[in-house]
C-alpha angles and dihedrals in degrees: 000000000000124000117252112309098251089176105122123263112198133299122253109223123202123216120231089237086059092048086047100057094041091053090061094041080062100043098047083062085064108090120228093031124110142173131276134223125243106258133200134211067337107302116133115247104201136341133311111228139140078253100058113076122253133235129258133167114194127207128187136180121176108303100346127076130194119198132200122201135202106191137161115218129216110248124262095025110114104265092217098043082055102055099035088052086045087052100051092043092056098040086053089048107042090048090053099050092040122027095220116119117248110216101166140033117171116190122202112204102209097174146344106236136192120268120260115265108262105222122323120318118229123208 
């Protein structure tokens, strides 16, 4: 009997959509980060809120990604502890779903907006 068969047997190759959509599932699990809305010639469309969902590019060559982010960030969190722990969380995931390496995430901040009520409000 022979030893495993270690000839190779193809290659699995992940769109950039799928990385995409992988890469926001990620980023809406980090707490104080929200969406962003589409904007024109730099006009909003839309609002920014934690609800609205936020942007991501994907780029992927061979074995290495790089992701762009558009997000909006609950005021008063620090702006820079947000995106480095959102960086690090969607490295970590999209590595592990996925296996490429991810060498580069770049995080727009599009605006800072006010937390979500907590419960009703009486008067």
């Amino acid at each position: 009997m022979t030893g495993p068969d270690t000839r190779p047997r193809g290659r699995t190759d992940i769109a950039e959509r799928v990385l995409e959509r992988i890469a926001t599932h990620a980023l809406t699990e980090v707490d104080e980060v929200g969406g962003a809305a589409r904007r024109l010639l730099g006009v909003r469309l839309g609002q920014d809120s934690t609800g609205t969902g936020p942007r991501v590019d994907a780029h992927v060559d061979g074995g290495l990604a790089t992701l762009r982010m558009t997000v909006s960030v609950v005021y008063p969190a620090p702006v820079r502890r947000v995106t480095r722990r959102l960086r690090e969380h969607v490295t970590s995931r999209v590595e592990e779903f996925t296996g490429l390496d991810v060498r580069q995430v770049d995080v727009d901040v599009a605006s800072l907006v006010a937390p979500r009520p907590q419960g009703r409000r009486v008067r």
